[in-house]
N, C-alpha and C positions, 0 to 999 in steps of 0.2 A: 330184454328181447321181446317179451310181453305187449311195451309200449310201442317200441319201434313194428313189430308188425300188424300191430291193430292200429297205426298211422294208415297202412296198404289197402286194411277195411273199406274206409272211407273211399275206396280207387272205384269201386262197383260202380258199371260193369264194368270189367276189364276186357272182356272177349278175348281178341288177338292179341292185344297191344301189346302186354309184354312179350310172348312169343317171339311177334313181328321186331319187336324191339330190339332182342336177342339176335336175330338173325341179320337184321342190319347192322344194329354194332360190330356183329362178326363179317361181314363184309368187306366193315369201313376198314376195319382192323387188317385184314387180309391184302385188301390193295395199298395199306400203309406200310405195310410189312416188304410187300412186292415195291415201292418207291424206294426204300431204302437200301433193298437188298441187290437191286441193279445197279448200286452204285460201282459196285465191287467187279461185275464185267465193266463197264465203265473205264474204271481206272485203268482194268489188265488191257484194253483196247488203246486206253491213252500210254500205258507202259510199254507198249507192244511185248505183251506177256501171252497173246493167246495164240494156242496151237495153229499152224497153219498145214493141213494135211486133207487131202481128196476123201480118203477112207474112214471118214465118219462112220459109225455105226448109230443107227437110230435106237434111244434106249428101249426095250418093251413095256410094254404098260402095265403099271402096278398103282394102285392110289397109294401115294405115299409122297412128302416134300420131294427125297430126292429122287425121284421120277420127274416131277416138274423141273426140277431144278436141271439135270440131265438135259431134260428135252428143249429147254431154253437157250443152255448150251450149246446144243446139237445146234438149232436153228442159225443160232450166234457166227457157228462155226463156218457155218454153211456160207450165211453171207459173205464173213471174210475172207472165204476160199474163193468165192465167183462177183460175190460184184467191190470188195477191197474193203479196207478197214474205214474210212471216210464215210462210206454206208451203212456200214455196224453201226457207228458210234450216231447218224441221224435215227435209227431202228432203235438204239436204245433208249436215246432223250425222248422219241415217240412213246416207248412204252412207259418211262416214269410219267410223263403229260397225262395220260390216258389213266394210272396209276392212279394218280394225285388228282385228277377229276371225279373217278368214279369213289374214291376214298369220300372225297368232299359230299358228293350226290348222298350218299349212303348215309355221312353224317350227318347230314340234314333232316335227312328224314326220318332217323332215329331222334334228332332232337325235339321234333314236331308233337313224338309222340309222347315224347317227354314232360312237351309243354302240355297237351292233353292229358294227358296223367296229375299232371301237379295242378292242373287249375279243375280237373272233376274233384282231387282227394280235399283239397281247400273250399270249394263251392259245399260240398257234400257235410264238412266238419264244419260250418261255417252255418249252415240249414239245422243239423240236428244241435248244436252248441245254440239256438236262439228257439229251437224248438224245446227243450231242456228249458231255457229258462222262463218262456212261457206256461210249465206246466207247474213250477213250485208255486208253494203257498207263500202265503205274506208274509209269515214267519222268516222264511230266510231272508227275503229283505230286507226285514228288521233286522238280522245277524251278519250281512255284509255291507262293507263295503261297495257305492255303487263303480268308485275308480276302479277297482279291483278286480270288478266284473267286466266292467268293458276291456279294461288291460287286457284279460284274458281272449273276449273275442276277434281283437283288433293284433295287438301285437306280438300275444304267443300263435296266434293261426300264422301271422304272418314269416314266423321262426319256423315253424313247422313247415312252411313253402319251401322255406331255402334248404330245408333238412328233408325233403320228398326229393329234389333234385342231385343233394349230394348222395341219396342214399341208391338211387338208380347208378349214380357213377361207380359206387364201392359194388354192387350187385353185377352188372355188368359188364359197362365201357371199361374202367381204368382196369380191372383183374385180366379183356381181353385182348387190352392192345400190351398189357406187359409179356403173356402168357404167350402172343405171338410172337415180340420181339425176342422172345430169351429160345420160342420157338427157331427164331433164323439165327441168333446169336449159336444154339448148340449144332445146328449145321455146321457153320464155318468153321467152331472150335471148341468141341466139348468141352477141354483142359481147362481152358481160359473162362468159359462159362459157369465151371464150377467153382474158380477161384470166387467169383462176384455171386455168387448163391452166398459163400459163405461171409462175406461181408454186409450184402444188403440188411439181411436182418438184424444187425447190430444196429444199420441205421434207424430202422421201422420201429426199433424196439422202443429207443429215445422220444420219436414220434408222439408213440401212441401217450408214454408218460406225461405228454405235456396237453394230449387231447383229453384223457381221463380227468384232469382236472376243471375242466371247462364248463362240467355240467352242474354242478353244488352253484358257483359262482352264477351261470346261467339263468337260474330259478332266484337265488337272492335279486339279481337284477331286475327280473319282470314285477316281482312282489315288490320291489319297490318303485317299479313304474308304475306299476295298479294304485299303489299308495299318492304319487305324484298327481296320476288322472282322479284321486279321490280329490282330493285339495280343488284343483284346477277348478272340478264340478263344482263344488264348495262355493267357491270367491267366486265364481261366475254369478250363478242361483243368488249369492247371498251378497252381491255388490252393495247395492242401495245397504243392508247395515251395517258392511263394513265402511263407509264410508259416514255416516252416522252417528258410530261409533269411532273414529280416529284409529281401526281397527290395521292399520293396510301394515303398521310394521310389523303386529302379530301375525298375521296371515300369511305376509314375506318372508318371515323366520322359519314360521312352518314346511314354506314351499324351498325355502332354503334350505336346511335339514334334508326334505327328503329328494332333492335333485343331487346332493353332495351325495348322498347316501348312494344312488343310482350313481354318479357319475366315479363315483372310488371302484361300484362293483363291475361296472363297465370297461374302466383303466384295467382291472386284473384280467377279465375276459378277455377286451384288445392285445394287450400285451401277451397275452398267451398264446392268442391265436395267432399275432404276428410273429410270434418265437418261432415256430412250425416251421415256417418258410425259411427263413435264412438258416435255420439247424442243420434242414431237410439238405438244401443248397452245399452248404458246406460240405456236409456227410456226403452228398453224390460227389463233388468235387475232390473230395477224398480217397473215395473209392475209385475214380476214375483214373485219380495219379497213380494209384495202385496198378490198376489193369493194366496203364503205361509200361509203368515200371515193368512187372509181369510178364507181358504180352510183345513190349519191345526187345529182352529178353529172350523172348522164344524165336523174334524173326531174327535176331541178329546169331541164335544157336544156327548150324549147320544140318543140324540132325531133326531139326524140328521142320514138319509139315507145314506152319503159318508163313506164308507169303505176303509180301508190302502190304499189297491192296489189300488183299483179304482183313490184314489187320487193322486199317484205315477205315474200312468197311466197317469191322466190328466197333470200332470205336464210337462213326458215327450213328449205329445202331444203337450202341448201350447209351448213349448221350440222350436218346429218345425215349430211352427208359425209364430214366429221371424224371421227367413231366410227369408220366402220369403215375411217376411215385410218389412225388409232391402233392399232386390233385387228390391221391387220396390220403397223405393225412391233413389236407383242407379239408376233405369229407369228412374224415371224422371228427374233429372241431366239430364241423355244423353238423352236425346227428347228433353229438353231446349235448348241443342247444337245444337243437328241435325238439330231443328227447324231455329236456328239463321243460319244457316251453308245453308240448302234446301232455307228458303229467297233470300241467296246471287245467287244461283243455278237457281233458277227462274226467278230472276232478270234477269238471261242472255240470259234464255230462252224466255221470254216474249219480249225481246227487240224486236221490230219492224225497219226492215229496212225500209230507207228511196226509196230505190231503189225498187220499185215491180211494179209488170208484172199487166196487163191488164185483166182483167178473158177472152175477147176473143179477145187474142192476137194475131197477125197475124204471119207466118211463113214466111222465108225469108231461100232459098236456094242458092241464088247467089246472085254477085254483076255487076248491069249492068249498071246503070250511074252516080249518081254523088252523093259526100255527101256534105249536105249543111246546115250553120251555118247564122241564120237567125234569125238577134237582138238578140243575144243571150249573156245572162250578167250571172256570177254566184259569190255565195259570202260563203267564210267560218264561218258559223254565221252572223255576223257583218261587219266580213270586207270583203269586193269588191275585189276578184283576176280578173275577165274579165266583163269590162262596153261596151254593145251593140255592141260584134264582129259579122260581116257577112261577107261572103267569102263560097267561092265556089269548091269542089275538085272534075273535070271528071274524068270518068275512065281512066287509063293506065299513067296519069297525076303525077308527080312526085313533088309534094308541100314540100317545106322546111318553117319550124318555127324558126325566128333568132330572138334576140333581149339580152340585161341586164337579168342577172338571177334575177328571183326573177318577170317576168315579165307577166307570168300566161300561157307559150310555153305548158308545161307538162300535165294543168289542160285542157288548149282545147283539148290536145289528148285524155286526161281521160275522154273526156265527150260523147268521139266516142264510146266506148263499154259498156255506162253507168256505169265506175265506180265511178261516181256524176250522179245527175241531174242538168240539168239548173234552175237559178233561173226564170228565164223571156226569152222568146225566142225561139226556135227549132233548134235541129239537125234531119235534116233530110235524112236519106237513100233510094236511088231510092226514090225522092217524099214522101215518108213516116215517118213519125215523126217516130223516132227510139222508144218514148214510149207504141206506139199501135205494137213496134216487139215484138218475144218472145227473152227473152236476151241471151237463150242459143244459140238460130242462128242466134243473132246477133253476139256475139263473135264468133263465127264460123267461120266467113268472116274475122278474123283479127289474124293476128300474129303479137306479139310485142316483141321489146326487148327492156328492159330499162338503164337507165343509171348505176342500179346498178344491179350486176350481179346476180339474185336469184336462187339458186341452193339447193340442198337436201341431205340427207344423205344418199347417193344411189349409185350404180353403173354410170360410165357413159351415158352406154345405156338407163338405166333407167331414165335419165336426159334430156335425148336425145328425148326422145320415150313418154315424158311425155305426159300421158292422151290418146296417142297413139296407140292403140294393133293393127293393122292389119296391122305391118310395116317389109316387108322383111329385111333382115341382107341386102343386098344388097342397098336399101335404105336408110336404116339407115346411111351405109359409105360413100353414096355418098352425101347426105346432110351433112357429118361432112366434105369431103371434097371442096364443095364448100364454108364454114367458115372455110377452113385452120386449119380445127382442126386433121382429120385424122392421118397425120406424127406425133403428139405427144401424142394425144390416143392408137397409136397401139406399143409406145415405155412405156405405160406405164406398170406397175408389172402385171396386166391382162387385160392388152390394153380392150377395151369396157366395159369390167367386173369390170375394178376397182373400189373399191367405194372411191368416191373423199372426206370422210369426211365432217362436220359439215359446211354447207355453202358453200362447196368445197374448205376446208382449206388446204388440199392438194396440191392445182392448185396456178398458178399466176393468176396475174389478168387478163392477157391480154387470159390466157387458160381459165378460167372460162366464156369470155364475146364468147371464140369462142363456148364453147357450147349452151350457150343463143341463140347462131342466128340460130345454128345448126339445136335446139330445134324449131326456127320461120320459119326456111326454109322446114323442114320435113311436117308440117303442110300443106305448100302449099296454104296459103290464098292467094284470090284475093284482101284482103287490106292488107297491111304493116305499122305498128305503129313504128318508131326505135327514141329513145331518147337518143341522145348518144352516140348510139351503139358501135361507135367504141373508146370510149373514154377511157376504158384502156388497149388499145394496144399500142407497140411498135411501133416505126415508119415502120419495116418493116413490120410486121404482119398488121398493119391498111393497110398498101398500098395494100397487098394480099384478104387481106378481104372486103375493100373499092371495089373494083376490081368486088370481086363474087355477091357481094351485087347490086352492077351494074347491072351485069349479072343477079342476082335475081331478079330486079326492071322491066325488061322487060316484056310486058304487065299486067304489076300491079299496082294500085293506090297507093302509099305511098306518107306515110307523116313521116319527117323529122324534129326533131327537133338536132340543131347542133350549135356549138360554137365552132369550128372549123369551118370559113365560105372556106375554100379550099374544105372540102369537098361536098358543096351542091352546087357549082356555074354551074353546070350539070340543076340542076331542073328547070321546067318548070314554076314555078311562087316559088320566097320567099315571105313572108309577114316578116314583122319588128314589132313586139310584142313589147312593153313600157309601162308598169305600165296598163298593161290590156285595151291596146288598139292596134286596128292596126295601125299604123303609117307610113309606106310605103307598100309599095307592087309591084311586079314585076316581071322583070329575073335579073341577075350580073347584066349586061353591062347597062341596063335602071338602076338600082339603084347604079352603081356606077356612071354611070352621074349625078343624083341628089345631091349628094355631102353632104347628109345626114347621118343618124344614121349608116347607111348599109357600107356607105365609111367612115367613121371614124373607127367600127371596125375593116373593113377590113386592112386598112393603121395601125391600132394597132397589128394585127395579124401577117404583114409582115415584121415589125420593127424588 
């Protein structure tokens, strides 16, 4: 119940809507009721069953059915006494017409708002579910699944549209158009109407046992479409090595696996939910031969009140009933989904980053002296990437991170703009623990570019300029040419305009990493993050860009991680990273006298 009404959350604002929803459903319900319920003068005009007498009494007014019912009568009566039965029976096809129009009108605009309702609750869950995952840390996407997570945004929102709709029908529609017919049903024939009280719910009971199961089955299914969209992303991203490696039967087995897996929990789902309807079906048809039985019965007793029509009447009434007693156990099916489906939806929305801000966080507009790493250990789960590093980085100061991959270079830089926390320890900015900053102006002070070139399915500029808006065309080209990227941006098919495709599959690599920096120098921070930066360029392009980067480095703090050690022997102190420790520390010339970790690589690099 919990999840089914915090699905409605997501409805804000509602205003009227439902109100106004309620009162036209109850409308549409009221003139379908009246459609069906004149059939019954109807017949007695076709059976020539109705009284023909001057001395009508007009009923007095009371709200209540049989007041209406009476004075419809009356009027009925009327007619047939002065202008003949020919004219009744044009008066009454008039009024089912009219009936059966403004029924229709009413539906309509109850559905409208139906559709408003289901496309604010999905728009809205659909906003905070991407809003959610903009704010975790890096950690969790290191712990899921990327299929996983799109499954969730993509096709459990989309579960949960069909379960906003059914769940208006169970609220509503289907409880007012039954609630009316049983209302004109106990007009005609209390006796007869109690007989189908008592069998309805036998039916509903079977119903609901076969919707109850729907929902376990519902969630295995998404979980293994999120698994299927993990693959898909996989073999997409990673073509060129499956292909390389003669990889595609493994990859197909895999995808084969979990499409069986999805398509077995899908067969139990379908199947069940197509059980509903022919059970349903049966069950009314059931009950209907009963009321026959029953009901024909009481016309053919003597002593009994139910007359032909009347019971013709009720029949075609109760037949009416069965729709939208089917429609709702369809509803409940799809609630059982929506429900298992908004779970997984919530689940992503409740997550809690590990990364949050201070309630009185301090602000930070500039960078004036030094960031500092102070005992500071961090671990993924269980395992230990950095045990008790401290080190020191001054302003304008140009620190390079060397060491064995795999040695925790990447995670000390990730822990400058907090995308980790430390386990044990302090990074701190100007004297301040970076946790009492607020984190958006803590990254504000930093541009980074990383070893893997992250790009968008965008225009150049737009690559460029990311996050960006108050940036002249002018600026924009001179930042592309200080990373050497200019002279092949403006040779492209709409040089700045082009959109470089999916990851910028368009681009090489060594173009892609010049827009990265491009992207880091436009920014103009007082710190500098580069991890690699230049590591998939060419030799000539690296030396051009190595160059501007230089020239970028001038009074700015950077830190350098690189394995290329030709390029960092410039900076003003390396430290030597190993298995999450510092291990040397220095400038070139002092650590290639030491005759350590630092000159071994180097002497491996020159070989």
């Amino acid at each position: 119940m919990k999840t089914f009404s915090r699905i409605f959350f997501f409805a804000r604002p509602v205003g009227l809507d439902i109100p106004v929803y309620a009162i036209l459903t109850l409308l549409a319900t009221i003139f379908s009721v009246v459609n069906f319920t004149t059939l019954i003068p109807l017949l007695q005009v076709l059976f020539g069953q109705m009284e023909s007498t001057l001395n009508v009494a007009r009923p007095s007014f009371s709200l209540t059915i049989e007041y209406f019912k009476d004075l419809f009568y009356y009027q009925l009566q009327l007619l047939v006494n002065t202008k003949g039965e020919i004219f009744a029976l044009y008066f009454i096809c008039s009024v089912i017409l009219s009936a059966v129009l403004f029924a229709n009108i009413f539906r309509f605009l109850a559905s409208l708002i139906v559709a408003k309702t289901r496309v604010r609750v999905i728009t809205n869950l659909r906003k905070s579910a991407f809003q959610a995952l903009l704010s975790f840390d890096q950690g969790y996407f290191s712990n899921q699944k990327k299929g996983d997570v799109i499954s969730r945004m993509t096709t459990d929102v989309q579960e949960i549209e069909l379960s906003v709709v059914a769940t208006l029908k169970v609220l509503f529609k289907e409880p007012l158009l039954i609630l009316g017919y049983f209302t004109a049903l106990f007009s005609i024939s209390a006796e007869l109407t109690l007989y189908t009280l008592l069998l309805i719910p036998l039916a509903g009971g079977v119903i609901s046992v076969i919707a109850r199961k729907l929902k376990k089955r519902a969630r295995k299914a998404q979980e293994s479409l999120g698994r299927i969209n993990n693959v898909l992303d996989e073999a997409i991203t990673g073509m060129r090595i499956i292909k390389a490696f003669s990889a595609k039967k493994h990859v197909q087995n895999r995808f084969d696996k979990e499409v069986d897996n999805y398509g077995s929990n899908s067969f139990q789902i379908i199947s069940r939910f197509n059980l509903a309807s022919p059970v349903s079906e049966f069950l009314g048809v059931a009950v209907l031969s009963l009321i026959l039985l029953i009901g024909g019965t009481m016309v053919l007793d003597d002593s009994s009140d139910l007359a032909a029509a009347q019971f013709i009447g009720f029949l075609i009434l109760f037949s009416q009933v069965l729709n939208p007693a089917k429609s709702l156990a369809s509803s409940f099916s799809n609630i059982n989904r929506g429900i298992a489906s908004a779970e997984r939806v919530f689940e992503l929305i409740d997550t809690k980053t590990e990364i949050k801000e201070v309630i009185d966080a301090k602000a930070i507009h500039s960078f004036e002296k030094s960031i500092v790493f102070k005992n500071v250990s961090f671990a993924y789960g269980k395992a230990s990437v950095i045990n008790d590093i401290s080190f020191e980085v001054k302003k304008g100061e140009v620190v390079a991170l060397v060491g064995p991959s795999g040695g925790g270079k990447t995670t000390i830089t990730d822990l400058i703009p907090r995308f980790y926390d430390t386990s044990t320890g302090q990074v701190m900015v100007d004297g301040i623990d970076i946790k009492e900053l607020k984190i958006e102006d803590l990254r504000n002070q930093m541009g980074i570019v990383t070893q893997e070139s992250i790009l968008f399915n965008d225009s150049v500029a737009n690559n460029i300029l990311f996050g960006q808006s108050q940036i002249s065309e002018d600026k924009l080209k001179a930042a592309a040419r200080i990373a050497n990227a200019h002279d092949f941006i403006e040779n492209l098919e709409n040089g700045y305009h082009t959109n470089i495709g999916e990851r910028g599959a368009k681009l090489s690599g060594g173009q892609r990493q010049r827009i990265c920096i491009a992207r880091a120098i436009i920014k103009n921070p007082p710190i500098l993050i580069l991890d690699e930066a230049t590591s998939s360029l060419d030799s000539v392009s690296e030396k051009l860009v190595q160059d501007a980067i230089i020239k970028l480095m001038e009074n700015r703090t950077t830190i350098v991680i690189a394995h290329r050690l030709s390029t960092i022997q410039h900076a003003d102190r390396i430290y030597v990273i190993d298995n999450g420790k510092i291990v040397e520390q220095g400038n070139h010339d002092s650590l290639i006298k030491k005759n350590g970790i630092y000159r071994k690589l180097t002497v491996m690099q020159s070989v």
